[in-house]
C-alpha positions as CSV (number, residue, x, y, z in Angstrom):
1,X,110.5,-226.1,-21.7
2,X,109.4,-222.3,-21.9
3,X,106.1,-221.3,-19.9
4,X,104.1,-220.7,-23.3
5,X,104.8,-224.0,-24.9
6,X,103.5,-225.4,-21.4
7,X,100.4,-223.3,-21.6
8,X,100.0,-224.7,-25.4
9,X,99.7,-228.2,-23.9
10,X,97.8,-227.4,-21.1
11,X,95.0,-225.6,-22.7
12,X,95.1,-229.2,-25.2
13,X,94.2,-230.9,-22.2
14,X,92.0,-228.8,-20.8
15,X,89.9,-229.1,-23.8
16,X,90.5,-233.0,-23.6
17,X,89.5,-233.6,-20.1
18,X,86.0,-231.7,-21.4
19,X,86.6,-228.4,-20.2
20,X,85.3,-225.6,-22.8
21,X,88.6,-223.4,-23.4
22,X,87.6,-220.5,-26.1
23,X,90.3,-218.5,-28.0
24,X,89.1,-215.3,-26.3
25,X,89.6,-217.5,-22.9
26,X,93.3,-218.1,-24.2
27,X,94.0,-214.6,-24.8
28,X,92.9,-213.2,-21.5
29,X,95.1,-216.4,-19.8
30,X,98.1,-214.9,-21.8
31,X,97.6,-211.4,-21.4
32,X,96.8,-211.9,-17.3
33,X,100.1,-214.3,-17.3
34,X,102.1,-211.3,-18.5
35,X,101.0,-209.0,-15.7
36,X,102.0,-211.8,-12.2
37,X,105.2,-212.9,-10.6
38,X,105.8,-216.6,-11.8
39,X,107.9,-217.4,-9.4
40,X,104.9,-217.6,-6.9
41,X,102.4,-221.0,-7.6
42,X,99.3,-219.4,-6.1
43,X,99.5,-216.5,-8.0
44,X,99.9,-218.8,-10.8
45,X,97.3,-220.7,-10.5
46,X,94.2,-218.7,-9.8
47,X,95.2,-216.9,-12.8
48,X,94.9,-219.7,-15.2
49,X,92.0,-220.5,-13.0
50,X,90.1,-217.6,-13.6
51,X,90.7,-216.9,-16.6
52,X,90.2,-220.3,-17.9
53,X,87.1,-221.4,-16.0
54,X,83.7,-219.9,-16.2
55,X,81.8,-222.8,-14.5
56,X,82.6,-223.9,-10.6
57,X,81.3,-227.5,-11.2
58,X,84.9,-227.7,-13.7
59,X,87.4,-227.2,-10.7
60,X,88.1,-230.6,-9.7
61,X,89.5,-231.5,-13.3
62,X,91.2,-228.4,-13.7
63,X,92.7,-229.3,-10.4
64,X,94.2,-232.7,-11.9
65,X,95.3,-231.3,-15.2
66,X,97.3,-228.4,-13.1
67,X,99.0,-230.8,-10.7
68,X,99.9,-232.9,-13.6
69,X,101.7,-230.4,-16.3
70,X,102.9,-228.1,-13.3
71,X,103.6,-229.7,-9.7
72,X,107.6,-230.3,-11.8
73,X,108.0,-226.8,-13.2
74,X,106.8,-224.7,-10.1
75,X,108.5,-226.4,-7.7
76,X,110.6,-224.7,-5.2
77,X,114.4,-225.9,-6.9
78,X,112.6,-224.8,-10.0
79,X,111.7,-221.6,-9.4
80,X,115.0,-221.0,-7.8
81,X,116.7,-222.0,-10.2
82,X,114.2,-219.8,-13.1
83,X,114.4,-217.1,-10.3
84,X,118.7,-217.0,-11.0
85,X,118.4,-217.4,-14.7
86,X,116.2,-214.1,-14.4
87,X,118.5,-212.3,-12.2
88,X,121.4,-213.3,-14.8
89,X,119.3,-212.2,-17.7
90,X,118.8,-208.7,-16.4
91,X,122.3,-208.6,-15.6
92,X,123.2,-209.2,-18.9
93,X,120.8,-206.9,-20.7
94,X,122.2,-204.1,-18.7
95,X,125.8,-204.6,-19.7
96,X,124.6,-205.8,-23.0
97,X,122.7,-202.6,-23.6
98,X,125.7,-200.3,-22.3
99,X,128.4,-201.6,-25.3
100,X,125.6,-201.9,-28.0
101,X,126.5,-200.9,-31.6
102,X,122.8,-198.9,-31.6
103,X,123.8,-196.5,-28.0
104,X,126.8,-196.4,-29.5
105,X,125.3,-194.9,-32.8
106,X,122.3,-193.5,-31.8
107,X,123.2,-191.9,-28.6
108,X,120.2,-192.8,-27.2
109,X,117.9,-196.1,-26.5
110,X,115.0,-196.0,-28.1
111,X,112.2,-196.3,-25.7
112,X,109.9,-193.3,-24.9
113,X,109.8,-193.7,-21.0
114,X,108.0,-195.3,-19.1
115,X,108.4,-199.1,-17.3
116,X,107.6,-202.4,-18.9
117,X,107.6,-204.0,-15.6
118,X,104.6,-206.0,-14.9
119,X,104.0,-206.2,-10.8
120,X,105.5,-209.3,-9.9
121,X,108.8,-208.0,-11.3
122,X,108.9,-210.0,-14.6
123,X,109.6,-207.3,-17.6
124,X,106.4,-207.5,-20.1
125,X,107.8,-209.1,-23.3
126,X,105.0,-206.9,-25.4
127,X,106.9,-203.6,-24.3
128,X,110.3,-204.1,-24.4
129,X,112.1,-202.3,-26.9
130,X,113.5,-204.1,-29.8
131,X,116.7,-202.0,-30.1
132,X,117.3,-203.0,-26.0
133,X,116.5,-206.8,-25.7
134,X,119.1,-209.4,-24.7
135,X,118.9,-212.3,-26.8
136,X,117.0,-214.3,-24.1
137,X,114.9,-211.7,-24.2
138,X,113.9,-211.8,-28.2
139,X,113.5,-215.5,-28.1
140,X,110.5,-215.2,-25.1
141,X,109.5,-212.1,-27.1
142,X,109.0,-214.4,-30.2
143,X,107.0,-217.0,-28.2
144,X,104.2,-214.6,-28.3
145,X,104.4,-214.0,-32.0
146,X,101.9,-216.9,-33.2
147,X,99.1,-215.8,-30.7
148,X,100.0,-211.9,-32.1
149,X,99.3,-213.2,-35.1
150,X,96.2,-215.4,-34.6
151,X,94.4,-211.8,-33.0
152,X,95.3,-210.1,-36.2
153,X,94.2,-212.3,-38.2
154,X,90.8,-212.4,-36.0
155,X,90.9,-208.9,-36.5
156,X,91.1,-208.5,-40.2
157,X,88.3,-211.4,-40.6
158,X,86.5,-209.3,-38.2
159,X,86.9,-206.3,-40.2
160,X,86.4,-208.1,-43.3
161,X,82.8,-209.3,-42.7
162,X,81.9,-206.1,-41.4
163,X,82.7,-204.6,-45.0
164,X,80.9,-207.4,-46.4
165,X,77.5,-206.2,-45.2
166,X,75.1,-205.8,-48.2
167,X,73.0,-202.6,-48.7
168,X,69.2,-202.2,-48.7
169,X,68.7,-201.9,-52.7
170,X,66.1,-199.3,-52.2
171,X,64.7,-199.3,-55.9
172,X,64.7,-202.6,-56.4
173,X,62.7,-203.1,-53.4
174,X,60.2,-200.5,-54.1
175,X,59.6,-201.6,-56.7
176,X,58.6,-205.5,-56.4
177,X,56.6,-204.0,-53.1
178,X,54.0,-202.9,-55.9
179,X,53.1,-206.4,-56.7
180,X,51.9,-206.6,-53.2
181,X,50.3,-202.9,-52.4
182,X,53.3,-201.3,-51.9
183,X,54.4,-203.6,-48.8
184,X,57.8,-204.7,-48.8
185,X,57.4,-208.7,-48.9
186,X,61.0,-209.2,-50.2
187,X,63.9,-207.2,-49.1
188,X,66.8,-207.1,-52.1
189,X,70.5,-206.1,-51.5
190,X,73.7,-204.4,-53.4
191,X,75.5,-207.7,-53.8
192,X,79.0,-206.5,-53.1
193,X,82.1,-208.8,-55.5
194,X,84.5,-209.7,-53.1
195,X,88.3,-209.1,-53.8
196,X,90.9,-211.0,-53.0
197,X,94.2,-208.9,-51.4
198,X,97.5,-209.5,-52.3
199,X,100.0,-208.7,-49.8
200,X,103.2,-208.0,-50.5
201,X,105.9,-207.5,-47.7
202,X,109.3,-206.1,-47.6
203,X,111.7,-206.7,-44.9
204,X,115.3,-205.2,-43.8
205,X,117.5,-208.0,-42.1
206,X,120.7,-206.1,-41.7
207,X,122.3,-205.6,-38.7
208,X,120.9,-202.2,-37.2
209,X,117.4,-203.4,-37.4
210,X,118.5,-207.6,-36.0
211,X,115.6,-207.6,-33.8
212,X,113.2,-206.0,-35.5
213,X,113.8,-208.1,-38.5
214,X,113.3,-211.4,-36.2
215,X,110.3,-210.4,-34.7
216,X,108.6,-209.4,-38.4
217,X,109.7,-212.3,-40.1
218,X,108.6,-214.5,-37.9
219,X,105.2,-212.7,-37.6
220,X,105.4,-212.2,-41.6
221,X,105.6,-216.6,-41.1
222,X,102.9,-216.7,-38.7
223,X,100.2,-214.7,-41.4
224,X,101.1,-216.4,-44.1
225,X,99.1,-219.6,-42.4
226,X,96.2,-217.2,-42.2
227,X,96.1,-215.7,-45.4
228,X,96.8,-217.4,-48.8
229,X,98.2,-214.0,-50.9
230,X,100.9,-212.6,-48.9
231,X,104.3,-213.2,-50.9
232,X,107.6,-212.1,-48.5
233,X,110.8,-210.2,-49.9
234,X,113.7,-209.7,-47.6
235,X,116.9,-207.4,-48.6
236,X,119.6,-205.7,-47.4
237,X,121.8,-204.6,-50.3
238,X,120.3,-207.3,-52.3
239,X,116.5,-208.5,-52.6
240,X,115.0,-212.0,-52.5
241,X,111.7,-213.6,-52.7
242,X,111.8,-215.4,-48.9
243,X,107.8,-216.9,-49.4
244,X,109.1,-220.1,-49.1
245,X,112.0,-220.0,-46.7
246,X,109.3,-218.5,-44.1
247,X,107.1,-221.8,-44.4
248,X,110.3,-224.0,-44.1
249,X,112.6,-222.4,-41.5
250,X,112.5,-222.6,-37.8
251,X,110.2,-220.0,-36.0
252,X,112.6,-219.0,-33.5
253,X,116.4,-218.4,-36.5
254,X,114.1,-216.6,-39.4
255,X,116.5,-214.4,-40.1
256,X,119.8,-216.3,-40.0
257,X,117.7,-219.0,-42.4
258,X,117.0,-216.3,-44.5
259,X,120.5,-214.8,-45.0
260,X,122.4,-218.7,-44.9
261,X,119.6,-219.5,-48.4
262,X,118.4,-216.6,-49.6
263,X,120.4,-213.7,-51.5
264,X,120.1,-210.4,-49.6
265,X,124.0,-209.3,-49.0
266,X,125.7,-208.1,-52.1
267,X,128.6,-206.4,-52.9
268,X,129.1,-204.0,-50.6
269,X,127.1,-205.8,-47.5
270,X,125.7,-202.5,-46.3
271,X,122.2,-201.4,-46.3
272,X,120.6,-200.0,-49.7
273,X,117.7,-198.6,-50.2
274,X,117.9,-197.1,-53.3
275,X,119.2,-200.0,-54.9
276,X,117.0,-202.7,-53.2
277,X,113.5,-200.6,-54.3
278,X,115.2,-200.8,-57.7
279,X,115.7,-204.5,-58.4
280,X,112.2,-205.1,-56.2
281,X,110.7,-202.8,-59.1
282,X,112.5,-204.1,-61.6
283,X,112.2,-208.2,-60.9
284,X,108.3,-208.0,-59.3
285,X,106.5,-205.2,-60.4
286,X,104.2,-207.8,-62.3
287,X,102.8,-208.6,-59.0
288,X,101.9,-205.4,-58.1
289,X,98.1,-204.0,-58.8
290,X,95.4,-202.2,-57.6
291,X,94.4,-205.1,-55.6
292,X,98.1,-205.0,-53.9
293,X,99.2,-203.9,-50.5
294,X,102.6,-203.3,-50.2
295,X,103.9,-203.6,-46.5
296,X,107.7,-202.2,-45.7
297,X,109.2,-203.4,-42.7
298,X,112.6,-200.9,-42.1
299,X,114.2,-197.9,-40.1
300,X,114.9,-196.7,-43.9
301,X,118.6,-195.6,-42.3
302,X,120.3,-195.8,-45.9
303,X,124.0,-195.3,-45.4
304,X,124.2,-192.0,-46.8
305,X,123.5,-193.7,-50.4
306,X,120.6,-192.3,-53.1
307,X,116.8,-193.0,-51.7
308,X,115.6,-194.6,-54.7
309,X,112.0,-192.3,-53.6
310,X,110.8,-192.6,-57.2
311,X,110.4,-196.4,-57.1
312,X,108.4,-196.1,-54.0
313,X,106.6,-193.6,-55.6
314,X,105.3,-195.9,-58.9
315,X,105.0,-198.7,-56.4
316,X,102.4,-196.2,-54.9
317,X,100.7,-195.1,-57.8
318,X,100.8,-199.4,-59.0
319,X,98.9,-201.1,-55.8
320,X,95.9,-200.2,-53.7
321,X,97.9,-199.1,-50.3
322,X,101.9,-198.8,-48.6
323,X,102.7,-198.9,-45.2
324,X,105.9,-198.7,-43.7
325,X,106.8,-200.1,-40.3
326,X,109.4,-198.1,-38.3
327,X,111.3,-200.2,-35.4
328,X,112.3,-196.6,-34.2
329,X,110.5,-193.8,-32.7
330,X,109.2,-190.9,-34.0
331,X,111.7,-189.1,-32.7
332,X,114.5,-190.3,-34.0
333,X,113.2,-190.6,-37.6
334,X,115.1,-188.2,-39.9
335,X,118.4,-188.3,-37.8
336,X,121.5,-189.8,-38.7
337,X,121.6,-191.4,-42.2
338,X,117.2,-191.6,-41.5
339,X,116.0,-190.7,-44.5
340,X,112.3,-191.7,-43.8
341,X,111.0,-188.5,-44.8
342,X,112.0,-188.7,-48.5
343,X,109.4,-192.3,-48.4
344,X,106.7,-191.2,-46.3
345,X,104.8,-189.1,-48.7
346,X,104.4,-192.4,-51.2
347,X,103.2,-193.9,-48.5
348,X,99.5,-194.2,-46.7
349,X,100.7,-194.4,-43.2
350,X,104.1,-194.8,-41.6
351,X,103.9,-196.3,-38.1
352,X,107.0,-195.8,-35.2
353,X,106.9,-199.7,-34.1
354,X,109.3,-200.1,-31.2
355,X,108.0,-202.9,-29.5
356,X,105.9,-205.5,-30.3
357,X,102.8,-204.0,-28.4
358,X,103.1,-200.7,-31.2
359,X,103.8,-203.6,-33.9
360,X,100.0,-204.7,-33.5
361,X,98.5,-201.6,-33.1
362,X,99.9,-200.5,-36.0
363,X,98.9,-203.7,-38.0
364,X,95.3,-203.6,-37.1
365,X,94.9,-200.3,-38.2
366,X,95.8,-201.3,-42.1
């Protein structure tokens, strides 16, 4: 069983045996996780430990709940054996990453420099580049989707209720203070109507962008459990409404759920653009208004086909906000078949989003 789904369980019983375990507790647990070498049970545990515990007097049942979900999975044969499995996976991802179809096409990886290895050794799923991850790579990647999600969401409630804050009515008050010498008994507010968003995304699942397309639909999953207006559209050639595919399919095969039921590939089975912004206009510009924001999730490489700009253009001028979520970085936009600069000006922001680190920042900035 994967580390996180063991966390999951152990933070259950935690709670269970009595022991206050906050979300903000869980957070730092997985972040500090991310950042130690596994493979040593110390280490290990004085992380959960101090992360998870704020008062002393809790340590003895911490102890028993520790032993008990992980005397089996950090035991020595066990961490030899994870230890190998490691070593084969980074074996792997070199040679993997040598023959790819993107080096191949690109010339390049993607990433900007740098390392996205934590101390202990272990590569930090949150900074890996999606156009140079194995696929035991993307599926621990995903693990870390629902809590990615469950912060944004905090986020944009967060943001929400600090938007929400009424203002002083000045005139109003003034002037019921006169009833009582001109001292301000009663205090009246703006009342402020509160909207309800409609979020619309839009998702490329062809090949070039594989991973990408993994990670945001399962993310795209993960909000809809937050938020009860976000409708999901996935295309490649072809578009579909995926809303319900996303609340039925397993977390971890998104996108092969999506192209087995829903119909994205059409004739020609390459990526369109153009033709994809068409039919989206064409079948669901109904749902589109001022309360709508549009989200487009896409490296907008088109195949050397029309750009279909003017659709993104009156889906601008339809809905309250577009963003547009590039797996690539900025400085490969606009090579190639890119044709990113023909969409960006219909757009409000357009975000590179090579990793899943980038992917949140970006988010919590709309």
């Amino acid at each position: 069983m994967p580390v996180l789904q063991y966390l999951q369980a152990f933070f259950e019983e935690l709670r269970q045996q009595g022991i206050p375990v906050t979300t903000s507790q869980v957070r730092d647990c997985c972040q500090a996780v991310l950042l130690i070498d596994w493979m040593h049970k110390d280490c290990f545990y004085s992380t959960l430990f101090t992360t998870l515990v704020k008062d002393y007097s809790y340590k003895e049942a911490f102890d028993q709940v520790f032993n008990r979900f992980f005397e089996e999975y950090l035991a020595p044969h066990t961490l030899q054996r994870l230890e190998s499995l490691e070593k084969q996976n980074a074996v792997r991802s070199k040679e993997d990453t040598a023959v790819s179809n993107y080096e191949i096409g690109m010339g390049s990886p993607m990433g900007k420099g740098g390392s996205s290895q934590a101390p202990g050794g272990q590569k930090n799923p949150l900074e890996q580049d999606f156009g140079r991850i194995s696929e035991a790579e993307l599926a621990r990647i995903e693990a870390f989707v629902p809590l990615l999600a469950r912060r944004l969401a905090a986020k944009f409630v967060k943001k929400r209720k600090r938007n929400e804050q009424h203002k002083l009515d000045f005139r109003r008050t003034i002037r019921a203070s006169l009833s009582t010498g001109g001292v301000p008994v009663n205090l009246f507010t703006v009342q402020k109507h509160r909207e309800k968003p409609v979020v619309l995304t839009i998702c490329d699942v062809s090949g070039s962008v594989m991973n990408f397309s993994c990670i945001s639909l399962a993310l795209i999953a993960s909000l809809e459990r937050f938020f009860q207006h976000i409708e999901s559209y996935a295309f490649i050639d072809e578009v579909a409404d995926i809303t319900g595919l996303l609340l039925s399919g397993n977390p971890l095969n998104f996108r092969g759920h999506v192209l087995r039921n829903a119909r994205v590939i059409g004739a020609s089975g390459y990526t369109n653009y153009g033709y994809s912004l068409e039919e989206f206009h064409k079948r669901f510009k109904h749902r589109m208004h001022r309360k709508t924001t549009v989200l487009i999730f896409g490296d907008a490489r088109n195949n050397w086909q029309e750009s279909g700009k003017w659709v993104l253009q009156d889906i601008k001028n339809r809905v309250k906000k577009v963003y547009w979520f590039n797996p690539e970085p900025a400085a490969l936009w606009n090579t190639g078949d890119s044709i990113i600069n023909q969409y960006s000006p219909y757009c409000d922001a357009v975000f590179a989003c090579p990793n899943l680190l980038e992917l949140e920042k970006s988010l919590a900035k709309i």
